[in-house]
TIDREN-557701 format. One record per atom (N, C-alpha, C): x, y, z; residue number from 1; atom name. Coordinates in nm, 3 decimals, decimal comma, m for minus. Layout:
<rs>
[[X Y Z] NUM "CA"] ...
</rs>
This chain:
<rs>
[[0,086 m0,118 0,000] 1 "N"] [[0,000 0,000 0,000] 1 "CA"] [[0,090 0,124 0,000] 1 "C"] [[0,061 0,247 m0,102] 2 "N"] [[0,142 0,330 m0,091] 2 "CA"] [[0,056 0,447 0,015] 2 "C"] [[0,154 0,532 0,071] 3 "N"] [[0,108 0,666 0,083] 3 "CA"] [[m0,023 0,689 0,045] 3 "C"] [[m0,031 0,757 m0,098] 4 "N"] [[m0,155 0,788 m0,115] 4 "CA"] [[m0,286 0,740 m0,100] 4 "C"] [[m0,265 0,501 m0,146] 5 "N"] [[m0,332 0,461 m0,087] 5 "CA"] [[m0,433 0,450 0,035] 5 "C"] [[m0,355 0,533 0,136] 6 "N"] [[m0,396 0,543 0,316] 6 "CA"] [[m0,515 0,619 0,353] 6 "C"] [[m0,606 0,553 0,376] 7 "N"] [[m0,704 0,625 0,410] 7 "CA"] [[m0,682 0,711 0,539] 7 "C"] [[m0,752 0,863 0,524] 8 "N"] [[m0,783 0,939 0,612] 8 "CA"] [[m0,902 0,940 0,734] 8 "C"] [[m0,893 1,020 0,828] 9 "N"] [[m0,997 0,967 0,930] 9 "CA"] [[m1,097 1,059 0,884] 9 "C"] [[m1,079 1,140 0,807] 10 "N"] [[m1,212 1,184 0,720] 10 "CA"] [[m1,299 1,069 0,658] 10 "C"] [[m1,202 1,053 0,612] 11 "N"] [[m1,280 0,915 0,481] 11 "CA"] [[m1,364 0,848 0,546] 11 "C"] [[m1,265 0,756 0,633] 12 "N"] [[m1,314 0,660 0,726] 12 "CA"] [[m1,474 0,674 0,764] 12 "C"] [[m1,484 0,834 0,800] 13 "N"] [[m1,591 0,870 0,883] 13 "CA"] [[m1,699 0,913 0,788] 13 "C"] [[m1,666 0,916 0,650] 14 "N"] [[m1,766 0,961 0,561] 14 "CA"] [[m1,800 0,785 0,483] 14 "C"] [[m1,733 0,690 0,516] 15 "N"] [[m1,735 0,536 0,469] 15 "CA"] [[m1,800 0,440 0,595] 15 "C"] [[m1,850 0,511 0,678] 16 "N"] [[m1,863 0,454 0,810] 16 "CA"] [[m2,010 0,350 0,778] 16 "C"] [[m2,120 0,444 0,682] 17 "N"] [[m2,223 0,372 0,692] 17 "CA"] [[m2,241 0,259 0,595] 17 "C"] [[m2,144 0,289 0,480] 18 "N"] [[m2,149 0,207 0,354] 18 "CA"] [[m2,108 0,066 0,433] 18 "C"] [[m1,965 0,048 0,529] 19 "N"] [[m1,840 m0,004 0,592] 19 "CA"] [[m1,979 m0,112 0,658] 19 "C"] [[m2,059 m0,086 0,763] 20 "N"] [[m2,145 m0,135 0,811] 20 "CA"] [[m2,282 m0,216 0,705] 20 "C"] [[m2,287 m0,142 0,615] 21 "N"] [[m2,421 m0,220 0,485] 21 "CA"] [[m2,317 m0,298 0,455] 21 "C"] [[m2,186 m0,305 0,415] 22 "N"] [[m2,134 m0,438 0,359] 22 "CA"] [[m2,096 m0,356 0,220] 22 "C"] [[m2,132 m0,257 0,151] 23 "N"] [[m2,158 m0,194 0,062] 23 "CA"] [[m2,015 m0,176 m0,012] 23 "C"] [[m1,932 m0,120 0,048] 24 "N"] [[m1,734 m0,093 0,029] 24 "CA"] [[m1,699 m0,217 m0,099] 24 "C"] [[m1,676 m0,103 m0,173] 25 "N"] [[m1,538 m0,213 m0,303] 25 "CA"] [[m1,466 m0,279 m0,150] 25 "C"] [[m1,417 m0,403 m0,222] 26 "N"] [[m1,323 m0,458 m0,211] 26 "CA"] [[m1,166 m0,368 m0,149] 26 "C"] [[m1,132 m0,296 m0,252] 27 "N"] [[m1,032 m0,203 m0,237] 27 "CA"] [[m1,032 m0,090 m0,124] 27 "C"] [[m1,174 m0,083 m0,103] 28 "N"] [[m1,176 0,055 0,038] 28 "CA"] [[m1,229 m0,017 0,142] 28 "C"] [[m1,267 m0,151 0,157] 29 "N"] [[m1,275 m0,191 0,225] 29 "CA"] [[m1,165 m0,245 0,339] 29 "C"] [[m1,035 m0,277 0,206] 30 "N"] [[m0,924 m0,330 0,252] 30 "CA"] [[m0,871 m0,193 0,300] 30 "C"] [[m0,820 m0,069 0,260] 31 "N"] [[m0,836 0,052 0,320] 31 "CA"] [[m0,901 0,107 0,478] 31 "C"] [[m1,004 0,099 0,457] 32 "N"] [[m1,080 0,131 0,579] 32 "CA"] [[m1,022 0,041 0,686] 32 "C"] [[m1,023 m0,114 0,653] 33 "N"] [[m0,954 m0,225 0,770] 33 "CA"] [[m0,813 m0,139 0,792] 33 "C"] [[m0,754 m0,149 0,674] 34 "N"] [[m0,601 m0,093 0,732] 34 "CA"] [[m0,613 0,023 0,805] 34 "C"] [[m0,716 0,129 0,817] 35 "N"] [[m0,666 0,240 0,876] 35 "CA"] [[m0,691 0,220 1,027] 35 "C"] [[m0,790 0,107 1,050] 36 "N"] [[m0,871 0,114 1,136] 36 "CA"] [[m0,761 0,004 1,279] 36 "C"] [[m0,655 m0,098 1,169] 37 "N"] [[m0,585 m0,115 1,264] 37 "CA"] [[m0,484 m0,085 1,319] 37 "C"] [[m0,478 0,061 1,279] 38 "N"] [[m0,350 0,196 1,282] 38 "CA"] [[m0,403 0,289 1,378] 38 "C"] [[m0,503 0,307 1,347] 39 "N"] [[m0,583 0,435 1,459] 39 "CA"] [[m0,707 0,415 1,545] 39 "C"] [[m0,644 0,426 1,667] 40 "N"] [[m0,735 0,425 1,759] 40 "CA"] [[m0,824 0,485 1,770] 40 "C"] [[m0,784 0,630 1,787] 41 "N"] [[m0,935 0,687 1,746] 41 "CA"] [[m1,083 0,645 1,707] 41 "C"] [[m1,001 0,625 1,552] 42 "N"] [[m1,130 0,560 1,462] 42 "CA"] [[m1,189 0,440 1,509] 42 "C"] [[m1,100 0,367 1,542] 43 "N"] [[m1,161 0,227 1,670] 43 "CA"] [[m1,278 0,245 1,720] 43 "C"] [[m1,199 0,335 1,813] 44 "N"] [[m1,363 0,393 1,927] 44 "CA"] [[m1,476 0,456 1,878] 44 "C"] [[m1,443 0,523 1,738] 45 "N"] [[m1,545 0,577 1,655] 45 "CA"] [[m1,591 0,509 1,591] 45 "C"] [[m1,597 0,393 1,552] 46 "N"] [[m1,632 0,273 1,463] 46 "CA"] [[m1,744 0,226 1,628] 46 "C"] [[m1,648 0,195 1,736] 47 "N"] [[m1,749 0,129 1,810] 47 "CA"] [[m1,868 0,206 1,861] 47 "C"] [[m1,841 0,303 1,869] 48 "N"] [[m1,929 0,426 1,922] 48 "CA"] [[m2,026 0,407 1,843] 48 "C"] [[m2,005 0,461 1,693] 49 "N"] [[m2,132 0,448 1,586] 49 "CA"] [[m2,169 0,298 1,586] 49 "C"] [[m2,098 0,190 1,608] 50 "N"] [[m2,197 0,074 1,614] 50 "CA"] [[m2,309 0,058 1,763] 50 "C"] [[m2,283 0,127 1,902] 51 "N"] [[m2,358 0,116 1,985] 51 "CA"] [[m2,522 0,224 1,950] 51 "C"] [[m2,476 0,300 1,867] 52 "N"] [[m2,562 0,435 1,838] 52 "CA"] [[m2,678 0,321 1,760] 52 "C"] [[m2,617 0,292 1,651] 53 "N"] [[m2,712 0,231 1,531] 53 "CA"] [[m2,775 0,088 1,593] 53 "C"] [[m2,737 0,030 1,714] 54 "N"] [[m2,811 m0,099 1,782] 54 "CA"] [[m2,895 0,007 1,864] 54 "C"] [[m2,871 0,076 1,867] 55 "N"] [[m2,967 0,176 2,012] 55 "CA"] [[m3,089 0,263 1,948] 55 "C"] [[m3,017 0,321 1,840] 56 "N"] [[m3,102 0,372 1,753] 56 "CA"] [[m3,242 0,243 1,733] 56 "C"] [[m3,154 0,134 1,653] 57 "N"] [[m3,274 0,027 1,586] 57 "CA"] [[m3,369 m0,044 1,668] 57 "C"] [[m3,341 0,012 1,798] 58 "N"] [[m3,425 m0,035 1,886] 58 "CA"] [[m3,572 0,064 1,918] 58 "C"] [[m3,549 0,132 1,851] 59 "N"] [[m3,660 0,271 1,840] 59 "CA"] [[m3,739 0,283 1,775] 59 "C"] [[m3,909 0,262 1,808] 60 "N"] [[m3,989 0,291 1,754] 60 "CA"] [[m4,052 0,437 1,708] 60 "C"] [[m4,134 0,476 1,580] 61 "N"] [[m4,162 0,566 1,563] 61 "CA"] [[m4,253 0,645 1,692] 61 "C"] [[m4,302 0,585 1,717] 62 "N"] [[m4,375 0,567 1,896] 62 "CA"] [[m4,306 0,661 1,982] 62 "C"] [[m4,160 0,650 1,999] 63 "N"] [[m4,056 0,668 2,067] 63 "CA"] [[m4,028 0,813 2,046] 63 "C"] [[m4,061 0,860 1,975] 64 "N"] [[m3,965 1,024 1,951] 64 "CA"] [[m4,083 1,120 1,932] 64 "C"] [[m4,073 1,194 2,014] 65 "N"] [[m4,142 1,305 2,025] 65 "CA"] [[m4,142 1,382 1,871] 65 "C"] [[m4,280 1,406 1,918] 66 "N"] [[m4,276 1,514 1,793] 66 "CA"] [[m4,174 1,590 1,772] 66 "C"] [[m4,163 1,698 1,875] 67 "N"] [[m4,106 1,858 1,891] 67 "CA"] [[m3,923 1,762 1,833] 67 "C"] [[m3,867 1,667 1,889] 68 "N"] [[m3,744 1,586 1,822] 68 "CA"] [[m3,708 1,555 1,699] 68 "C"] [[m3,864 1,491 1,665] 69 "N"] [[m3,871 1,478 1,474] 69 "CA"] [[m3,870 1,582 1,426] 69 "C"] [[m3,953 1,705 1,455] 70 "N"] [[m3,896 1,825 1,395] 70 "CA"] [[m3,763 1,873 1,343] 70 "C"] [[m3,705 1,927 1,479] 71 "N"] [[m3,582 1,923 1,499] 71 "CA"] [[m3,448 1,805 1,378] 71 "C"] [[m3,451 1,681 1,429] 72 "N"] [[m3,429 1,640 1,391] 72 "CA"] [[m3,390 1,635 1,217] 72 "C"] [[m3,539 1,637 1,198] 73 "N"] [[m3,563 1,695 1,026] 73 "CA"] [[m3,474 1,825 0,949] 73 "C"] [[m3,521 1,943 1,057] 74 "N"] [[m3,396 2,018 0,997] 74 "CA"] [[m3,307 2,041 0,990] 74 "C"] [[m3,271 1,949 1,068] 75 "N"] [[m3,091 1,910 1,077] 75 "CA"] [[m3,071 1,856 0,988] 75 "C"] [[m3,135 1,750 0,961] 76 "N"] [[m3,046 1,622 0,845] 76 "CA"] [[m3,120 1,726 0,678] 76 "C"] [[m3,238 1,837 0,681] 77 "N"] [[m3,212 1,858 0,523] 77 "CA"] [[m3,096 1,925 0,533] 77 "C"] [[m3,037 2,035 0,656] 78 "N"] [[m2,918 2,075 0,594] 78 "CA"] [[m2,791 2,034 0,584] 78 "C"] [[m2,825 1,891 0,656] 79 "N"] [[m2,627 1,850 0,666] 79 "CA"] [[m2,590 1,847 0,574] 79 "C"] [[m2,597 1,784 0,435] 80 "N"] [[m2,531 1,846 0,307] 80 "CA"] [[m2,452 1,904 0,321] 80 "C"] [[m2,549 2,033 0,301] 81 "N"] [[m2,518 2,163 0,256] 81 "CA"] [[m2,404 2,236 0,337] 81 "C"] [[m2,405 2,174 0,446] 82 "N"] [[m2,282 2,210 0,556] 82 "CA"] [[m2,160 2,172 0,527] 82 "C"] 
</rs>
């Protein structure tokens, strides 16, 4: 793997949800593993977002307040754009 090859902890964190669907080429998959057994960080950020998304999926629509879904909503139309 060269240099340029090396994934960043940007990447990582923008590959986080694909990394989890199974979704990742081959090639960034092998990437993402390599960075992931270099940096700790991303470790704990890998495990972190996996406790979120079991905690999350445990949540019914039932579960979240209105005044939250609101909220919520206009957060995620603008993350994009951010």
């Amino acid at each position: 793997m060269t240099p340029t090859d090396e994934m960043s902890c940007r990447e990582l964190v923008e590959l986080v949800t694909e990394y989890f669907e199974g979704t990742l080429a081959a090639a960034d998959r092998a990437r993402f593993e390599a960075h992931l057994a270099g940096c700790r960080a991303c470790r704990a950020y890998l495990a972190q977002m996996r406790l979120t998304v079991d905690a999350l999926g445990r949540l019914s629509e039932q579960d979240v307040e209105p005044d939250a879904e609101a909220a919520l909503r206009r957060a995620f139309r603008g993350w994009k754009r951010a």
